[in-house]
N, C-alpha and C positions, 0 to 999 in steps of 0.2 A: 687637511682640514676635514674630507671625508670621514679619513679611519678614526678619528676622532670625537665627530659629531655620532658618527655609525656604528657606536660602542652602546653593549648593551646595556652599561653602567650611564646612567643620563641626567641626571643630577647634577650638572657640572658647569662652568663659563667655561668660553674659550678664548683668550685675551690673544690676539692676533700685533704680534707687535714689528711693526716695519720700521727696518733699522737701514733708515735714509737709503732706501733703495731706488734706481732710475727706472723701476718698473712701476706701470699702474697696480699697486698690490690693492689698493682699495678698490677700486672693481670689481676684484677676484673677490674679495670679501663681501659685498652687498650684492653678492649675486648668490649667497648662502641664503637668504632669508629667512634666519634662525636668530630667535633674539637671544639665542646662549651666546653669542658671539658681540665680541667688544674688539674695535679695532682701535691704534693704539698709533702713530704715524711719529719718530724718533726724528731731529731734524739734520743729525746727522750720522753716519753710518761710522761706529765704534766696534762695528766685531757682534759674536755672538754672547760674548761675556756682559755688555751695556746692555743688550739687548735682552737679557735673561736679568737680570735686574732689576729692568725696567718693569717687567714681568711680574715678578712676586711682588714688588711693592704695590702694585697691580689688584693682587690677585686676594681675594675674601673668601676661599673657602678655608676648611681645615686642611684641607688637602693639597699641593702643590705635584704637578708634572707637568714636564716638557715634551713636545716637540719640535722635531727642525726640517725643513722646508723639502727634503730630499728624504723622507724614513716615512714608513707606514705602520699606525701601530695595529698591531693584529688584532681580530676581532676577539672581545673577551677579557682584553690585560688592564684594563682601568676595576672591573669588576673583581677580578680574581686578586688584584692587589689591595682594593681597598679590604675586599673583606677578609687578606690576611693580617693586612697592618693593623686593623680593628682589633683584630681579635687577642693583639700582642700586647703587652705590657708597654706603659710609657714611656720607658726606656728606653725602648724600641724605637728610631726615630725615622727610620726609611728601607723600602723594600726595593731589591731591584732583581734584575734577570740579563740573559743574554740574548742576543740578537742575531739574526742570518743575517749576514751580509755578502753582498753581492760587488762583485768585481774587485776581492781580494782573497788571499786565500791565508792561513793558519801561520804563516811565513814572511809573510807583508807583501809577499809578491802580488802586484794587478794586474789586471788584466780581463779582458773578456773573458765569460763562463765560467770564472772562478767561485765558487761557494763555498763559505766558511764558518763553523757558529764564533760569535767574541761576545766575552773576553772565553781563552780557552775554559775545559770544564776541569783540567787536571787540578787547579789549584784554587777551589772555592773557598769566598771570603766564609769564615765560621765567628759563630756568637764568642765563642767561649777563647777564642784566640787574641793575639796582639793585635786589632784590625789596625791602627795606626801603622803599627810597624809593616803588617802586611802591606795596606795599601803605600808605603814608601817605595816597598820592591815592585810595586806593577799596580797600573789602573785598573778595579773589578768594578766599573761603576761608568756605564753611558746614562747620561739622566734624562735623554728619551726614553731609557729602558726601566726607570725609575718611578716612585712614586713615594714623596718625602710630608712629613708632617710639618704643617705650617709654622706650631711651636717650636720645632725644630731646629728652622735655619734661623731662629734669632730677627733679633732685627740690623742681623747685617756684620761683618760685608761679606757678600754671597761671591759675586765671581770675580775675579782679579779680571779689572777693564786693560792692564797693559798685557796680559797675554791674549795674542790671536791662535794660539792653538794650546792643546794640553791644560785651558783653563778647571776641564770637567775633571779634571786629575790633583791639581792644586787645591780646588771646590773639596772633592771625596776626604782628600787628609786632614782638613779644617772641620769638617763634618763628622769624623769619626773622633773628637778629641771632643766633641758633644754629646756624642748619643754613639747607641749600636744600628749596625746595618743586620740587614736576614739578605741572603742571594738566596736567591729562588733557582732553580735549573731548566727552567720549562720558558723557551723563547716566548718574546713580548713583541716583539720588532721585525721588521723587515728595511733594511739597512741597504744603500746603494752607493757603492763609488763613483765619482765620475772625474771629469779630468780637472774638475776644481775644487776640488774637495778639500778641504782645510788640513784634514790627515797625510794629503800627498805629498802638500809644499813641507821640503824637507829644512827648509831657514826656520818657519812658523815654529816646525815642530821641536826645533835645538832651543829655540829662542822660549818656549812653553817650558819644557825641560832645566831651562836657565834660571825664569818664574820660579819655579819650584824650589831649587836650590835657592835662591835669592828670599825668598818668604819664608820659607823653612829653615832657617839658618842655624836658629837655635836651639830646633826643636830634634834638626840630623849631629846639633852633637852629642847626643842619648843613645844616635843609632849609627854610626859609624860603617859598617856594613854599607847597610845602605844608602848614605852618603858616595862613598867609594863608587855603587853601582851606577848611581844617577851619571857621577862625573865619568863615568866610562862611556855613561850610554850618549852623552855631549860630546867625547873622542871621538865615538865610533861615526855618530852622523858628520862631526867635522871633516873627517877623514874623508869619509865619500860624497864631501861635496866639494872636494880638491884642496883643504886647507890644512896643510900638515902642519904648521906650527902651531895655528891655534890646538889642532887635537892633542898634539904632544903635551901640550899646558894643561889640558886637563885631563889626560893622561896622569899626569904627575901629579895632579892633585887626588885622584883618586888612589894613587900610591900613597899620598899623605896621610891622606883618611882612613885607606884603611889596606895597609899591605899585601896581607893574606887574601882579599878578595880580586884586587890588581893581576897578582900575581896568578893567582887561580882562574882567571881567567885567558891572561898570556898562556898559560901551558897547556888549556882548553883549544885555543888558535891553533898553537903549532902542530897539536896531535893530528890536528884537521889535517894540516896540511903536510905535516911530518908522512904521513901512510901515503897519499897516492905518488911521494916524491921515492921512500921506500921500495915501492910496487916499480916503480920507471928504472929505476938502479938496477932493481932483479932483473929487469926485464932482456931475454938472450940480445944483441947487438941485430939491428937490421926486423926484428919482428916488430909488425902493427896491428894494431885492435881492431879489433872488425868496428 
């Protein structure tokens, strides 16, 4: 709520919405004593997606952005975004950027003193490109990191209340079949993992992923491609979370969808692992590696 309230962009409410949480959040709220602030008490707890929601229906300015309970938004990112998004064409319907995040690194790996920027910077979303299609193959879009026009998001439906993760990802593809996005390259966010973090739990994030494919249904038969990768990227997490048959099934369905990317991927694997088995065969009988 500080980095928030402590922007030098001030013009703003801050709608504080507690999503049936067992902690006193309102306390924490009336000890702000700042009338920008509106608290908002959910009666029962639906996820960050109800909760966001809740929020924009909420919310009266032209402007819409989030945060969430564990992220700091840096000093200066409310201001620098509004007055890029001002200055853009109406068409233009949301500006975002990337974030440092802390206790993960570029790989997914966490861990203590890991630092990372996300989304990566190699593949920024562009005006002039497919952004639909883009955002299929990968989420460019935390909407803490974000700042969207109110005309924008419609009057609805903003976030899919049945996924608990991956909703900000389903949101971004729905969003880009309205309006254009601008990435910005210059962090907004300060971003922290911890051991609850909705990102970690790897069920959340297949079942988010599932969301997607499930809402999208008709919109990934235009994009086959990327259809294919999603249902890989469902294999992959099933696999390592010890469930071979379900992965194999969606395995096969991304062979369905789209062969060449399937398969392109399988021979991507092996190479991995084709070399250090390679290197072990050369290797004289009886020699070890330091």
């Amino acid at each position: 709520m500080a980095s928030v309230l402590g922007q030098s962009f001030t013009d703003l409410e801050l709608i504080v919405v507690d999503d049936g949480s067992t902690e006193n959040v309102q306390a924490v709220v009336s000890e702000q004593d700042d009338g920008r602030v509106r608290y908002v008490r959910r009666l029962l707890n639906e996820g960050a997606a109800a909760a966001r929601n809740t929020g924009i229906a909420l919310a009266r300015g032209a402007f819409v952005a989030f945060q969430d309970s564990d992220d700091l938004w840096l000093p200066g990112k409310l201001a620098r975004q509004v007055e890029r998004l001002d200055s853009l064409p109406g068409e233009v319907g949301a500006i975002t950027g990337p974030k440092i995040l802390v206790g993960r690194n570029e790989r997914f790996v966490y861990g203590e003193g890991l630092v990372c920027l996300a989304p990566a910077a190699e593949t920024p979303l562009c005006l002039e490109e497919d952004q639909v299609g883009h955002l299929l193959r990968e989420n460019r879009i935390s909407v803490q990191c974000s700042l969207f026009r109110r005309e924008a998001l419609g009057d609805g439906p903003y976030f899919d209340r049945r996924a608990r993760a991956n909703e900000d990802w389903e949101f971004a593809i729905r969003l880009a079949q309205r309006t254009k996005i601008v990435e910005d390259r210059e962090p907004v966010l300060l971003g922290f993992v911890s051991d609850d973090s909705i990102s970690r739990s790897r069920r959340r994030e297949t079942l988010g992923v599932l969301r997607i494919l499930k809402a999208n249904e008709q919109l990934l038969s235009f994009y086959p491609r990327q259809r294919s990768a999603l249902w890989l990227e469902v294999g992959r997490q099933l696999a390592e979370s010890g469930k071979p048959r379900l992965a194999n099934r969606a395995i096969l369905r991304a062979l369905r969808a789209d062969p060449e990317v399937a398969l392109g991927v399988a021979r991507a694997v092996l190479r991995r692992v084709a070399g250090p088995l390679r290197r072990a065969r050369n290797r004289p009988f009886g020699h070890r590696s330091a």
